[in-house]
C-alpha positions as CSV (number, residue, x, y, z in Angstrom):
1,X,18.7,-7.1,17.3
2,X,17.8,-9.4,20.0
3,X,15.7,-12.3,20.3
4,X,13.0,-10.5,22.3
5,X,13.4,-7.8,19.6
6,X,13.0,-10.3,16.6
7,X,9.9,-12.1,18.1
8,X,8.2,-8.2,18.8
9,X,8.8,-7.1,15.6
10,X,7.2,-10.4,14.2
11,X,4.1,-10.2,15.8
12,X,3.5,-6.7,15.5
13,X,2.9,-7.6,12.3
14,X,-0.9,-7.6,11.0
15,X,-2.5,-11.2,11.2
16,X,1.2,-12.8,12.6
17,X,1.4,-16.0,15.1
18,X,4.2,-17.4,16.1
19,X,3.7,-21.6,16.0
20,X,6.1,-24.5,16.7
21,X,5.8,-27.1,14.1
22,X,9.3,-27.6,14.2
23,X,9.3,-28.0,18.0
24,X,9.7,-25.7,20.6
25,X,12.8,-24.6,19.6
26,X,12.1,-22.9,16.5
27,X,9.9,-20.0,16.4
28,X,7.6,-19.9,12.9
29,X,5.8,-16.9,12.3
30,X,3.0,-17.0,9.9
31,X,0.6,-14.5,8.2
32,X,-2.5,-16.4,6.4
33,X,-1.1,-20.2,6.9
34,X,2.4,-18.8,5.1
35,X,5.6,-18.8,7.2
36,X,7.5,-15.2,6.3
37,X,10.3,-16.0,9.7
38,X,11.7,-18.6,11.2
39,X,14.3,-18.6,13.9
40,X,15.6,-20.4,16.7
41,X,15.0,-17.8,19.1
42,X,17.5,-19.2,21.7
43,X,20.3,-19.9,19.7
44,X,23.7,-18.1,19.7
45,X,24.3,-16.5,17.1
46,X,20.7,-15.9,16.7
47,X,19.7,-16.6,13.2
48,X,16.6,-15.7,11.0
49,X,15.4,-17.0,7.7
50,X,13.2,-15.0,5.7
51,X,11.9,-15.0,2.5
52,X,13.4,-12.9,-0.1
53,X,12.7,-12.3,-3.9
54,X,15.4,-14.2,-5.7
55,X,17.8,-11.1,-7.2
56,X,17.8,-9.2,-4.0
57,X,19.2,-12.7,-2.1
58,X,21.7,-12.9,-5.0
59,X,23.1,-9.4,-3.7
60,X,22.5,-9.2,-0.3
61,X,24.6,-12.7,-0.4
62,X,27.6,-10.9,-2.2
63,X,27.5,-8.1,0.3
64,X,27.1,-9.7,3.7
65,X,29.1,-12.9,4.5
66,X,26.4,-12.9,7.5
67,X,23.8,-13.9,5.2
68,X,23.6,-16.9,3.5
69,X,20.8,-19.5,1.2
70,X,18.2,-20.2,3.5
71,X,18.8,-23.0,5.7
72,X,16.9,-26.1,5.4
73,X,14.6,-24.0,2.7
74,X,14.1,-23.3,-0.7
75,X,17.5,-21.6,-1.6
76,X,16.4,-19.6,-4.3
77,X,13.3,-17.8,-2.5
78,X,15.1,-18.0,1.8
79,X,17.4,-16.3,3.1
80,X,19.4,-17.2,6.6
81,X,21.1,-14.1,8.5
82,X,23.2,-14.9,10.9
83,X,23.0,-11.8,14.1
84,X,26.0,-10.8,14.2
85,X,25.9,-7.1,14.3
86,X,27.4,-7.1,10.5
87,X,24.1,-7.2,8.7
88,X,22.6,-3.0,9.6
89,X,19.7,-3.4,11.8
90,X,18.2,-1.1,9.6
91,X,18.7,-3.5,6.3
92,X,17.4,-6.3,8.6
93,X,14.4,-4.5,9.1
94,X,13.7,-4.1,5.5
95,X,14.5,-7.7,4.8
96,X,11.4,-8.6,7.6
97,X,9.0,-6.1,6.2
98,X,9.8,-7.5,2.5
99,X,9.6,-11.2,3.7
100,X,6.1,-10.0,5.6
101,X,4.7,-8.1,2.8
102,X,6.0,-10.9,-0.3
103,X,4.1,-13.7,1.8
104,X,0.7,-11.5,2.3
105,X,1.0,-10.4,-1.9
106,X,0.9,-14.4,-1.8
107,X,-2.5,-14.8,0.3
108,X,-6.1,-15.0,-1.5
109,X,-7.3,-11.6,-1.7
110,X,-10.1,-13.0,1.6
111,X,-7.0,-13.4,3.9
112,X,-5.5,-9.9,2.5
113,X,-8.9,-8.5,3.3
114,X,-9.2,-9.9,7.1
115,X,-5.5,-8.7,8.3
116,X,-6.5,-5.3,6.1
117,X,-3.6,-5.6,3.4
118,X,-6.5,-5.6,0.7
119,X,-4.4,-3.8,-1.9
120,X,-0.9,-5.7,-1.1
């Protein structure tokens, strides 16, 4: 996946934004005021943290040297993949949709209601 790819894909999403609190160099997409991505979209290798529910990170970390506790984040909850073409683009699309749809389940039900994920 490229960078262009990984910022599309992003904010496709329902209700996503990218911001730059972080500076310009790090790209922060966020549903409601919740961060579900964060990469450094000019960075070789390109890198994405996500959040991930606890057990799947625990696997996904024992199958993938590529991905890894989430950098600068809450270990337990982030994950960081590093780009390298060893991580199936297909599993790295799962892994954004969960991160996505875990931070929306998070939002009041208001928020839910406005991007239209009432029942997530």
């Amino acid at each position: 996946m490229t960078a262009n790819a990984l910022r599309r894909w992003c904010l496709a999403r329902p209700g996503a934004r990218e911001e730059f609190p972080f500076g310009e160099q790090a790209s922060v997409f966020k549903v409601g005021d919740k961060m579900f991505a964060l990469s450094a979209l000019e960075s070789r290798p390109l890198r994405v943290s996500l959040k991930c529910e606890p057990e799947l990170g625990e696997g996904l970390r024992a199958t993938y040297p590529a991905i890894q506790p989430g950098y600068h984040l809450n270990k337990r909850h982030w994950v960081t993949i590093t780009l390298d073409g060893s991580v199936p683009d297909e599993t790295l699309l799962e892994l954004l949709e969960d991160s996505y749809d875990l931070v929306v389940a998070g939002l009041p039900a208001r928020q839910r209601a406005r991007i239209g994920r009432a029942g997530s």
